[in-house]
Backbone as CSV, one residue per row, in Angstrom:
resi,resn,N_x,N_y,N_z,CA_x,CA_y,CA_z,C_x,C_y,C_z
1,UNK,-22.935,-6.499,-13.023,-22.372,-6.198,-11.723,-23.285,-5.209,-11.008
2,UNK,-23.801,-5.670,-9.847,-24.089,-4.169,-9.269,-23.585,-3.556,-8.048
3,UNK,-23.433,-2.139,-8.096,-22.808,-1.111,-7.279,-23.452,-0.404,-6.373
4,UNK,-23.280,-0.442,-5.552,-23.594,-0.176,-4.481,-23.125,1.469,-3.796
5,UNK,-24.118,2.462,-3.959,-23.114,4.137,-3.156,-22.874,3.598,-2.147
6,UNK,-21.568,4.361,-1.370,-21.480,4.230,-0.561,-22.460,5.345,0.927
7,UNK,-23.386,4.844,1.569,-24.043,5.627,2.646,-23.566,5.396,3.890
8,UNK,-22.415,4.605,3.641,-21.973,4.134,5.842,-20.387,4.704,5.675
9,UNK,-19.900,4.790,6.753,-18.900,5.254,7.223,-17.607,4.069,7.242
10,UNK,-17.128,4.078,6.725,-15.668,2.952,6.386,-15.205,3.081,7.519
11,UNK,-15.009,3.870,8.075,-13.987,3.563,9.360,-14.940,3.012,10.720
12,UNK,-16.237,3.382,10.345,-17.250,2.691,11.442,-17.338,0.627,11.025
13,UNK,-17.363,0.644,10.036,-17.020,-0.775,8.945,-15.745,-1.289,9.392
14,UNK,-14.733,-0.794,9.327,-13.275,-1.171,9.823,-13.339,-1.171,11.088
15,UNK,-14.032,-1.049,11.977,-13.771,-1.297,13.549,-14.132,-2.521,13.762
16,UNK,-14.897,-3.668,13.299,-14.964,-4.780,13.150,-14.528,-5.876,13.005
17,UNK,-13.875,-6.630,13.606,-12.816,-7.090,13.451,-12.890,-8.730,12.178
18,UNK,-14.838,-8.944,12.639,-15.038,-9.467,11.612,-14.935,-9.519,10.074
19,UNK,-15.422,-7.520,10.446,-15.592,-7.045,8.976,-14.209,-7.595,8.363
20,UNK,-12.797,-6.971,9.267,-11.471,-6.556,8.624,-11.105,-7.906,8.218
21,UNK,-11.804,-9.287,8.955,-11.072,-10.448,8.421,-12.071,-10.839,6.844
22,UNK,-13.382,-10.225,6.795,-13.901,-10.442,5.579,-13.088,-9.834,4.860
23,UNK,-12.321,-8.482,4.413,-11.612,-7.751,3.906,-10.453,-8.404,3.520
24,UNK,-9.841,-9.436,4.458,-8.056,-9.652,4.131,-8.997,-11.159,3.558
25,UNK,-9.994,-11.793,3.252,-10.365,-13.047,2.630,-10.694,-12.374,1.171
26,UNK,-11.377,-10.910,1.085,-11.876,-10.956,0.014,-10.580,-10.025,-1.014
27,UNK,-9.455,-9.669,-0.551,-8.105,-9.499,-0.789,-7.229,-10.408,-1.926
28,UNK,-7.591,-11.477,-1.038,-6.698,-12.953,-1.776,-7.710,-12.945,-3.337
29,UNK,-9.339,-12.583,-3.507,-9.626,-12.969,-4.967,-11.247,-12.834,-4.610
30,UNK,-11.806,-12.575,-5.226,-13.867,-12.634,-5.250,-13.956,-13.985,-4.375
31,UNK,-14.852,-14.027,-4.192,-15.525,-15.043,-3.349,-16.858,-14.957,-2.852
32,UNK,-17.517,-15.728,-2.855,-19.508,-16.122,-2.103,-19.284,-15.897,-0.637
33,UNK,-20.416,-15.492,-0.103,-20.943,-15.501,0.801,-20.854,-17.151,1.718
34,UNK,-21.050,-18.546,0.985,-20.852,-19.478,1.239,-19.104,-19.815,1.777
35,UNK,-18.530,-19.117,1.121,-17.289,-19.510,1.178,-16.281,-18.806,2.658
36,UNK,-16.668,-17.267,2.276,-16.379,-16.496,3.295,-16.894,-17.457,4.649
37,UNK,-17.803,-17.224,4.803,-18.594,-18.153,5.840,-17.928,-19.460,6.623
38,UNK,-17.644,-19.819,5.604,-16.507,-20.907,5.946,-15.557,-20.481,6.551
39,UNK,-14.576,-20.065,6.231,-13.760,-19.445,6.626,-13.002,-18.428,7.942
40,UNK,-14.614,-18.504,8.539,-15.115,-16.919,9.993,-15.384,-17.969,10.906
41,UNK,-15.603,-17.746,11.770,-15.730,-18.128,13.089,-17.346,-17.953,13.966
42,UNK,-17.942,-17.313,12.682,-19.444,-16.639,12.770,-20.580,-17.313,11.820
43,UNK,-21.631,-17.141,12.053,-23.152,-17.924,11.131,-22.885,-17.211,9.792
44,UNK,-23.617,-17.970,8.719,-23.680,-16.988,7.364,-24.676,-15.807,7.746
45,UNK,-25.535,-16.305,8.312,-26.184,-14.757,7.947,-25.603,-13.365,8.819
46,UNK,-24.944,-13.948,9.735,-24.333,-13.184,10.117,-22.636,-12.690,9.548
47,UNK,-22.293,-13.354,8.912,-21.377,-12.776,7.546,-22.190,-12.096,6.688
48,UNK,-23.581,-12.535,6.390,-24.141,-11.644,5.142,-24.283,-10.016,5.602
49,UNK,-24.881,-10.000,7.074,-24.814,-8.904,7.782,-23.599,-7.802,7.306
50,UNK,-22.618,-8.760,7.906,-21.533,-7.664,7.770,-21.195,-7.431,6.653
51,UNK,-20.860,-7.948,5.747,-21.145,-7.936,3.936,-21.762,-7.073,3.988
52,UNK,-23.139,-6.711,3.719,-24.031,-5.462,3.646,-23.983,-4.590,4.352
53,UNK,-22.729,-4.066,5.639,-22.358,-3.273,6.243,-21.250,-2.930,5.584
54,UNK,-20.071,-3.555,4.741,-18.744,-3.354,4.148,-19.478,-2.730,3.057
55,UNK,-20.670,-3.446,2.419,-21.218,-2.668,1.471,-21.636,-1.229,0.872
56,UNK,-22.036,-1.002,1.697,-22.797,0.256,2.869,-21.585,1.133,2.537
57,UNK,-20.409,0.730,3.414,-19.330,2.481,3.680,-18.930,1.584,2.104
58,UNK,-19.345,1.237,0.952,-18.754,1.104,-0.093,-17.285,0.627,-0.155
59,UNK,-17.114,-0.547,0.544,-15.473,-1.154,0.605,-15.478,-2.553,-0.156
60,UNK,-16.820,-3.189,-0.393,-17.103,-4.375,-1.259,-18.011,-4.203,-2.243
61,UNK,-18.324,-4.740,-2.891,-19.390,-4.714,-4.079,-19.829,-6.453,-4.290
62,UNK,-20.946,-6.248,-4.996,-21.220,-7.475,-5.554,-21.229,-7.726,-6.377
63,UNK,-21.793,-8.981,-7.193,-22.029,-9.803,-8.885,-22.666,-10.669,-8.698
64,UNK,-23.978,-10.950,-9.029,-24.653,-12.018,-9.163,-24.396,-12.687,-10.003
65,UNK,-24.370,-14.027,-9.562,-23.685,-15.052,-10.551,-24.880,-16.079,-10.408
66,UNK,-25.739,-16.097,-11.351,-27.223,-16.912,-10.728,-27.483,-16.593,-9.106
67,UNK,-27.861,-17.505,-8.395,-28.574,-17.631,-7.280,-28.220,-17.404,-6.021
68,UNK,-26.122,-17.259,-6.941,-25.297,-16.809,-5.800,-24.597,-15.274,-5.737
69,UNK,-24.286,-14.704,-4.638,-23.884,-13.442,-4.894,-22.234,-13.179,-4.806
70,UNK,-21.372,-13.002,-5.561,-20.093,-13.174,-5.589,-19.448,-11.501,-4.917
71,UNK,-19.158,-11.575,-4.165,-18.215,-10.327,-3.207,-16.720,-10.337,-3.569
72,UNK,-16.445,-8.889,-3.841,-15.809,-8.387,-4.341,-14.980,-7.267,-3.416
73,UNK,-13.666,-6.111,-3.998,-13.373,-5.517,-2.361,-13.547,-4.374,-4.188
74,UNK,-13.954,-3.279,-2.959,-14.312,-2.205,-3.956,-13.310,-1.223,-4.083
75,UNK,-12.758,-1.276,-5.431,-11.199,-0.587,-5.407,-11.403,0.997,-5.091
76,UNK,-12.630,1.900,-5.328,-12.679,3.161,-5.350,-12.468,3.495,-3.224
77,UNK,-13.816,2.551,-2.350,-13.496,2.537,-1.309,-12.352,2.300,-0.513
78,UNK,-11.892,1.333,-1.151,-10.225,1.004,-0.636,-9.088,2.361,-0.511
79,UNK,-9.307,2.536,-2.020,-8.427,3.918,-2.047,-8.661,5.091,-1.507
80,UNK,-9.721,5.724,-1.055,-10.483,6.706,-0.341,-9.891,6.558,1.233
81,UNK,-10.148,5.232,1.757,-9.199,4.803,3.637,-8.058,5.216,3.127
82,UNK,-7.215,4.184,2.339,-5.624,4.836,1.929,-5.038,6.078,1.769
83,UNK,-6.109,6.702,1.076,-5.664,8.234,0.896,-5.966,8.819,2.260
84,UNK,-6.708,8.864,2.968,-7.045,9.028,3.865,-6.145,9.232,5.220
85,UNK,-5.887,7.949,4.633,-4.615,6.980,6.090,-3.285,7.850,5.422
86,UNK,-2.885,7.674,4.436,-1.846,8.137,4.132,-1.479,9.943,4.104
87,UNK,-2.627,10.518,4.315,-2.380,11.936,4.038,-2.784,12.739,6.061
88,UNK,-3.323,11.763,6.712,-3.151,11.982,8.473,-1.649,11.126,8.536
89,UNK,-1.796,10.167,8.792,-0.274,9.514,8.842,1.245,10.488,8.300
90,UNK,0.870,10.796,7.310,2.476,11.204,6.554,2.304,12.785,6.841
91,UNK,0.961,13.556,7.063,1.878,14.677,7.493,1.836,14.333,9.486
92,UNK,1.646,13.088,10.010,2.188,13.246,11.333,3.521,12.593,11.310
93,UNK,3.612,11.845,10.093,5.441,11.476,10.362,6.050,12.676,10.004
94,UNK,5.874,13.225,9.264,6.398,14.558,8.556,6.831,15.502,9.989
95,UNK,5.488,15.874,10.393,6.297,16.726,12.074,6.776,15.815,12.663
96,UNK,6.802,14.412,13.246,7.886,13.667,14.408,8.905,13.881,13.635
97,UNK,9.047,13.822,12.019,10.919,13.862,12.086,10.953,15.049,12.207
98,UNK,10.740,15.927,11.853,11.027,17.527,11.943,11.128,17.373,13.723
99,UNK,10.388,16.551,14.670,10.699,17.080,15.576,12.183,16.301,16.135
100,UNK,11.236,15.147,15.847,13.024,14.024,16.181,14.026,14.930,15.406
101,UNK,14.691,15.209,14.572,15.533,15.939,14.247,15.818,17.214,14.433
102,UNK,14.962,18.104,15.413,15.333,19.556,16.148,15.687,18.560,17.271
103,UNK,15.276,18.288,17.954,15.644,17.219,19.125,16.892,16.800,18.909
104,UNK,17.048,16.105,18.010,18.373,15.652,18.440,19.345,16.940,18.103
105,UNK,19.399,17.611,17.355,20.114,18.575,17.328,20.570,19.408,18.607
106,UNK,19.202,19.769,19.131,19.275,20.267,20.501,19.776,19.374,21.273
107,UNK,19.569,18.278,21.532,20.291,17.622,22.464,22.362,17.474,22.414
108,UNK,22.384,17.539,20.866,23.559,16.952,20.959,24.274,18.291,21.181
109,UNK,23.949,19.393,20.870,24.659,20.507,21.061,24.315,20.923,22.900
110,UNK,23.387,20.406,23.284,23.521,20.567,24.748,24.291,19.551,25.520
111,UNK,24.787,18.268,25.224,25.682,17.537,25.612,27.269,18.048,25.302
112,UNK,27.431,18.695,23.921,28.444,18.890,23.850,29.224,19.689,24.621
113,UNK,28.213,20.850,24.943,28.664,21.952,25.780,28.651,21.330,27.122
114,UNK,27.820,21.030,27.810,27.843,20.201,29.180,29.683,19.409,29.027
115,UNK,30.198,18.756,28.068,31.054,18.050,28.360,31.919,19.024,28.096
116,UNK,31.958,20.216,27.369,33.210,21.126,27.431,33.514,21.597,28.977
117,UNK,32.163,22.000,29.282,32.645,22.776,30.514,32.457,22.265,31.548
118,UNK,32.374,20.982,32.090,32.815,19.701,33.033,34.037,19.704,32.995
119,UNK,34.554,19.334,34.310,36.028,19.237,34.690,36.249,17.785,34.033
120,UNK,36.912,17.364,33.382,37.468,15.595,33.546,37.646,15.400,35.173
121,UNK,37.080,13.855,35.191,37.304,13.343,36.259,38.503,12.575,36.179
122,UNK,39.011,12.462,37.148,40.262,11.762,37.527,40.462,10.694,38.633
């Protein structure tokens, strides 16, 4: 197998929309360069391109299998975005509920009072 450091930027890699559909093909199981290819809407060598750009921010890897090169999704890169995604993401859900929930608090105790001291209409 060989491994590839990662020297490119994953999230510069993920803006691609090509890249991200090489990503959800190479998801389902390994697969060639031939195959992917198939599959895109783009030339092979221009899949190989982006391949050696996913490569790069370290999100795929390869295996030469004779003459062909078998692509792979690279579990260490994968988890690095995730952690990533998950530790901006969850502490910004973390403050919206803290805020959604002072919010509503405040609100409902400012409705309540508004309706105490309103006359009923008649």
């Amino acid at each position: 197998m060989i491994e590839a450091r990662a020297s490119g930027d994953p999230f510069e890699a993920l803006g691609d929309p090509n890249r991200r559909d090489i990503l959800r093909l190479l998801s389902d199981g390994d697969k060639p360069v031939r195959e992917i290819a198939a599959a895109l809407p783009i030339s092979r060598p221009a899949v190989s391109r982006h391949l050696r750009l996913l490569k790069e921010a370290g999100l795929v890897a390869e295996q030469a299998q004779g003459t062909r090169r078998i692509y792979h999704l690279q579990e260490q890169g994968m988890h690095a975005v995730q952690a990533y995604l998950e530790r901006v993401w969850g502490d910004a859900a973390r403050r919206f509920r803290l805020l959604a929930e002072n919010t509503e608090n405040t609100e409902n105790t400012e409705n309540t009072e508004y309706t105490r001291d309103k006359p009923p209409n008649d």
